[in-house]
Steps between C-alpha positions, in 0.01 A plus 500: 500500500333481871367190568140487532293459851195363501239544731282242580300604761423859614226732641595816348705714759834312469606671203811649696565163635517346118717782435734415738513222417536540181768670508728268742455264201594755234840590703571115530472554896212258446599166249189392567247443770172569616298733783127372615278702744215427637220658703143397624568189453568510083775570292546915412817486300702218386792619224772320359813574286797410372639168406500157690843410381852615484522450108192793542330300235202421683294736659339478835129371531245463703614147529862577610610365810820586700660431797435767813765398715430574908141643375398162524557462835155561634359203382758297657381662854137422346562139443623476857190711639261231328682259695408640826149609412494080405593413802820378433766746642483760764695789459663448854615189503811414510572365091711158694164414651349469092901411314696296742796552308532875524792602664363796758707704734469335866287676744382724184266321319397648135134532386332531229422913557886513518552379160209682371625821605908387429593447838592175518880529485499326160498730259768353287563123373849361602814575380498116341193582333699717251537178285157390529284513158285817598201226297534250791232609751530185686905574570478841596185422734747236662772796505274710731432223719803359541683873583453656860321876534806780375335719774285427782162428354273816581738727572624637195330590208649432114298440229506138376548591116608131401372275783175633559292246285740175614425593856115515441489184274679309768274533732228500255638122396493438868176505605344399188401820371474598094818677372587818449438464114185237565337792723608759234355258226153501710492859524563589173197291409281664739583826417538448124871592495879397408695520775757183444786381688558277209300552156308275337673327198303686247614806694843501427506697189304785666771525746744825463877516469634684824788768365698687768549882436812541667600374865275752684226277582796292679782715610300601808450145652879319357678793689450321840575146629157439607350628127765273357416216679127551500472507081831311363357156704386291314730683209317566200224653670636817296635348246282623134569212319351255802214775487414437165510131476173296524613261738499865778192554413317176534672512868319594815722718694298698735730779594552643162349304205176596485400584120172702405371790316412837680105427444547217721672654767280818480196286555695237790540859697144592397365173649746498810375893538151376607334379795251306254755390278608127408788546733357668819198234507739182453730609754183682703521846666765458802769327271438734214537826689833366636625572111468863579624531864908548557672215650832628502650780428857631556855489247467239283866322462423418123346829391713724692171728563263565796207247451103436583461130437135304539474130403566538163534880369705794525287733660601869442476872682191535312344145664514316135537169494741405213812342379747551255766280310855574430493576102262742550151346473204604809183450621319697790099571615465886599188507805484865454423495128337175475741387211756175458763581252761204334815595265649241367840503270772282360725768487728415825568884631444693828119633572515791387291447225218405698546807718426736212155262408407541829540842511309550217239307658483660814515874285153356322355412834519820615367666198195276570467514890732822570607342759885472516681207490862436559715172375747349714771301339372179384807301494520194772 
């Protein structure tokens, strides 16, 4: 029997959306998961389906959380941003000035905007943090320090899938500044969201049980050394049994261990969207518009694809602002039709899933507007 989809939210012309949906949980393409869009500033269509375990005994609710993977990353550049607008970073300074016991590349100093947009030549932890407990943030903070740039800091560009949040929350610790998860924490509050790097105790049972569909949503990344070294250091990082235990996901790891719901994200992008938003007035106009503008751009050594980085977000041939996380799950604000969309899943694939939603969306946009509009791949 096809499992049911509910809809929680919706302002009538999403049907085809639903249906997609709908049917990616029928064909077991979707175990369960969740898509949120909003627009003008409110909520048009949240729907959820499937189940939030791998038993399939309990179905995914509203109240389902999951973890997103790299689509967290944002708020890691966001938590750094605040910083600045506080007063207590520049973006250009060298990071030794702030953490004396960052090991930099002489007569190359690395900055903050280098790390942001993952050019600071440390884009993987050290080969001897393979044995570190992927829950110690302290030890794998010290791991970054302690290792010297793999390439000369601004120079090359390689996403930093499992080092991005250490590198932020050392210099974070540095100067004083709140946490990655205390800033996330804050912001949540003010924007009446769950966006966790590390649930609340009460949390735990809403969390959902990642369940890999295959290899595809790894193959791509483990076929080179610098995939390899990038996502098996700490080990466990892809490991579904460490994924599923509650010690993960009370830990704050920046990079990839964000967990949410898609309503959450949808509305984060919403806020981040909008020159009066929480976001844009905290961090005022000249730091906010930075999330938009590319800071680097060229082949990225961990994605193997041409890239348009800002300080923070994947920004696409369309000019979205967005990020997606290996697994499958995605968030992204579109200017040109005024919309932030989140997908969220626990069902650890490639994005092609999100693909089809999105081109369902885009097909009901221009049923609306008649105006066309054209996806680019999502995946980042």
């Amino acid at each position: 029997m096809p499992a049911a989809v509910r809809v929680q939210q919706s302002s009538g012309e999403w049907e085809s959306v639903v249906s997609c949906f709908q049917e990616l949980v029928d064909t077991r393409r979707e175990p369960g998961g969740s898509l949120a869009i909003w627009r003008n500033g409110a909520p048009a269509l949240v729907v959820h389906g499937g189940s939030a375990d791998i038993a399939r005994g309990v179905p995914w609710s509203a109240d389902t959380l999951v973890q997103v993977f790299s689509t967290g990353k944002p708020l890691v550049a966001l938590a750094a941003l605040q910083a600045v607008a506080d007063g207590r970073l520049d973006l250009d300074d060298p990071v030794t000035a702030h953490w004396p016991a960052y090991q930099d590349t002489r007569g190359h100093p690395t900055t903050l905007r280098m790390i942001l947009s993952h050019r600071s030549g440390k884009h993987t932890f050290s080969p001897a943090a393979t044995g570190i407990d992927p829950r110690d943030h302290a030890a794998l903070v010290h791991d970054l320090a302690a290792m010297r740039p793999l390439t000369v800091p601004g120079q090359a560009i390689a996403e930093h899938a499992s080092t991005y949040g250490h590198l932020v929350d050392g210099l974070l610790a540095a100067v004083g500044a709140p946490s990655i998860r205390a800033y996330t924490e804050a912001l949540s509050r003010a924007l009446g969201v769950r966006l966790r790097f590390g649930v609340h105790p009460h949390e735990l049972p809403l969390v959902a049980e990642p369940e890999p569909l295959g290899t595809a949503w790894t193959d791509p990344y483990l076929a080179h050394e610098p995939g390899r070294a990038a996502l098996l250091r700490p080990a466990g990082l892809l490991d579904p049994d460490t994924l599923r235990s509650p010690s993960w996901h009370r830990t704050s790891f920046g990079a990839i261990g964000l967990i949410t719901d898609a309503t959450s994200l949808a509305s984060l992008y919403d806020d981040v969207s909008r020159p009066d938003g929480h976001i844009a007035r905290a961090l005022g106009g000249a730091l906010w518009s930075q999330l938009f503008k590319t800071a680097a751009t060229g082949t990225d050594g961990f994605l193997r694809d041409t890239v348009r980085w800002s300080l923070g977000f994947r920004i696409d041939d369309n000019g979205e602002p967005g990020m997606g996380g290996i697994g499958g799950s995605c968030a992204w604000y579109s200017p040109a039709h005024c919309y932030s969309l989140a997908y969220v899943t626990r069902g650890l694939h490639t994005h092609d899933r999100v693909t089809r939603l999105a081109d369902a969306v885009e097909a009901a946009l221009r049923g609306e507007t008649g105006v066309p509009a054209v996806r680019e791949d999502v995946e980042s």
